[in-house]
Steps between C-alpha positions, in 0.01 A plus 500: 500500500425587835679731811368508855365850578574633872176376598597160454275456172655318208368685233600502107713701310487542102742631249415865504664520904823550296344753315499810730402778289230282337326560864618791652696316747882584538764278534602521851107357573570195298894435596490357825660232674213260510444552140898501423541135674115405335671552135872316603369237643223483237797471214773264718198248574218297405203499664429134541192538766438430844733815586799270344743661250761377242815676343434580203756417208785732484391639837871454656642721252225749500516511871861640495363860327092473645604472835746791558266690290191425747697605762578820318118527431370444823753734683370792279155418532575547880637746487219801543572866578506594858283741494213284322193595749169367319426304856465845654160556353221311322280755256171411383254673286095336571207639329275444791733757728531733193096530483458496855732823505373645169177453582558679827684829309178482296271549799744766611453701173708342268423502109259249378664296252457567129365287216228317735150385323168646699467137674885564606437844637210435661627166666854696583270777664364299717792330652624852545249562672529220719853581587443863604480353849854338440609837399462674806715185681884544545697224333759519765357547775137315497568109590161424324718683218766296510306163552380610188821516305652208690198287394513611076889390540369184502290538213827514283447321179174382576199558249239557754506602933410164615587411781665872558402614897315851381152659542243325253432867409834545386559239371162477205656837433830466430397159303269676298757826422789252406388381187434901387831556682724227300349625190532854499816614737677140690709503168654848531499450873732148485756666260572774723519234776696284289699772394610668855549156634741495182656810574624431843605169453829605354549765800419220751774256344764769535399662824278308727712298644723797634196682546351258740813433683523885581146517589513238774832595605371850598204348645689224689287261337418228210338470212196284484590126399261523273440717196296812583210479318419799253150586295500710219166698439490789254368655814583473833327792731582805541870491588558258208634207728415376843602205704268285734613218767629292599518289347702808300357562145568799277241647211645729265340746221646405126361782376615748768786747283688550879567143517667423140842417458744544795244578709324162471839359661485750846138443503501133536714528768355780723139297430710184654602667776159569637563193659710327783746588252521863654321484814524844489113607615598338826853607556426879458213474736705311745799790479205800514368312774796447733583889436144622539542667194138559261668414127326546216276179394652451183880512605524130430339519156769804408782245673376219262495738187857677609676163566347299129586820310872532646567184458401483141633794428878391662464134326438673114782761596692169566435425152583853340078585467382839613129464689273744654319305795081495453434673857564857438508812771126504460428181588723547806332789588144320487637229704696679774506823493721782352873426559435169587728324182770705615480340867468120336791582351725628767404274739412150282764532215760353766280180538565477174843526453524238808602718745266526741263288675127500363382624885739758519375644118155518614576573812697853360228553244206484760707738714447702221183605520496590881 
């Protein structure tokens, strides 16, 4: 038996498809309308070669009950919730990103990892040593940095960096770390990849969709056609997450305890909206500019972070959850300056509620601070 994929490939299909929980698979992946009018078709007819079919015997009366149930079948197998969001984002989790990052916390202080043999320790001591340099470098804001990153994304699923655009330094070292790496912590790093990737899933299926449509409606914007692309790493720099671009991609701590459960859903969003997304770096300079008026650098940033949490927090109200948003008065206060949530607030909060214009918000909070 055979079904075209949506790649065009014929490829086969045994028995156990029909056997969901065998696999893990559940039946909404396996009842579609391809494979609905695959199995009708494959009972009505013959298969006589040459792409030419027969009726099968009896297959005038079994067409009077198979066909109004494929109809049936293929109208629920449509029929997907509305807020289904999975395009939104595409998550990955790459061992060559992971010990780039780990390696880099390493060099920065971090614990040694346990259980290593004296060839181990002395081999992981030296590529620690090699990355002190790296450790002093800002993953944000260094482009050599983020060439870096941008290049081990492309090393995803591959055994070896062949091929991968990085210093030959680099490169002997992080290729002689990995196998230590795989052995000793890659296994406890994936789950807790695997398993925050798992954790928001559900959270993105309910409330991406009207997350992202509130996002881009206060920005006057759209979401990127394609799926923003987010790395797990059990580390991720010192704020736990960071976003480089364009082209926009987001890296994410698993391991961070901030960014667990709700918080994993505001955080992918404020991390997308470092982007064109937001705009919001140039807007606020624009509206300080044309007023004259010296705001504090970060006002964006505390923008971004007031605007993701609000929204989350108004979408899981919609839905009867309580949620306290990640930035807290602290952070505000490191960002802008004392008082300075309370003037996002007053003067943004009706951008969000669609009331006012996004140049008149900014315009009112940069007034602010004359």
């Amino acid at each position: 038996m055979v079904v075209t994929s949506t790649s065009g490939k014929v490829r086969p299909i045994d028995s156990t498809v029909l056997k969901p929980r065998a696999r893990g698979i559940a039946l909404r992946d396996i009842v579609t309308p391809a494979t609905t009018l695959w199995y009708t078709v494959s009972v009505l007819y013959s298969d006589l070669g040459g792409g030419e079919l027969r009726p099968r015997k009896g297959a005038s009366d079994m067409s009077r009950w198979l066909l109004p149930l494929l109809a049936s079948v293929v109208a629920i197998a449509t029929m997907r919730p509305a807020a289904q969001s999975t395009a939104l984002f595409s998550f990955h989790s790459s061992p060559w990103l992971n010990l780039h990052h780990f390696a880099r916390a390493s060099a920065r202080g971090g614990p040694a990892p346990a259980g290593l043999s004296d060839a181990e320790s002395r081999q992981w001591a030296a590529g620690v040593e090699f990355y002190k340099p790296y450790a002093a470098r800002d993953l944000l804001f260094d482009d050599g940095m983020v060439d870096v990153k941008h290049a081990l994304r492309g090393a995803e699923g591959k055994a070896s960096l062949d091929g991968i655009a990085i210093d030959a330094g680099l490169k002997d070292t992080l290729e002689r770390l990995m196998p230590i790496y795989r052995k000793h912590m890659w296994p406890e790093h994936e789950r807790l990849n695997r398993a925050w990737i798992a954790a928001v899933q559900p959270l993105l299926e309910r409330h991406g969709t009207a997350l992202s449509q509130a996002i881009t409606r206060t920005y006057d914007s759209a979401w990127p056609s394609d799926p923003v692309p987010v790395d797990l790493s059990v580390t991720a720099g010192p704020n736990d997450a960071y976003t480089t671009g364009p082209p926009t991609h987001v890296t994410i701590s698993s391991s961070a305890p901030s960014l667990q459960g709700l918080a994993a859903l505001e955080i992918l969003f404020h991390e997308s909206s470092h982007s064109a997304v937001s705009n919001l770096f140039q807007r606020v300079r624009q509206a300080a500019s044309e007023q004259k008026v010296s705001v504090p650098p970060q006002l964006w940033h505390a923008v971004l972070f007031y605007t993701a949490g609000e929204l989350t927090t108004r979408e899981l109200k919609a839905h009867g959850v309580a949620y306290t948003q990640y930035a807290g008065p602290g952070l505000y206060a490191n960002l802008c300056g004392a008082g300075c949530r309370e003037k996002i607030a007053e003067h943004w909060t009706p951008r969000l509620d669609g009331k006012r214009s996004i140049a008149d918000c900014l315009s009112a909070l940069v007034a602010s601070f004359k």
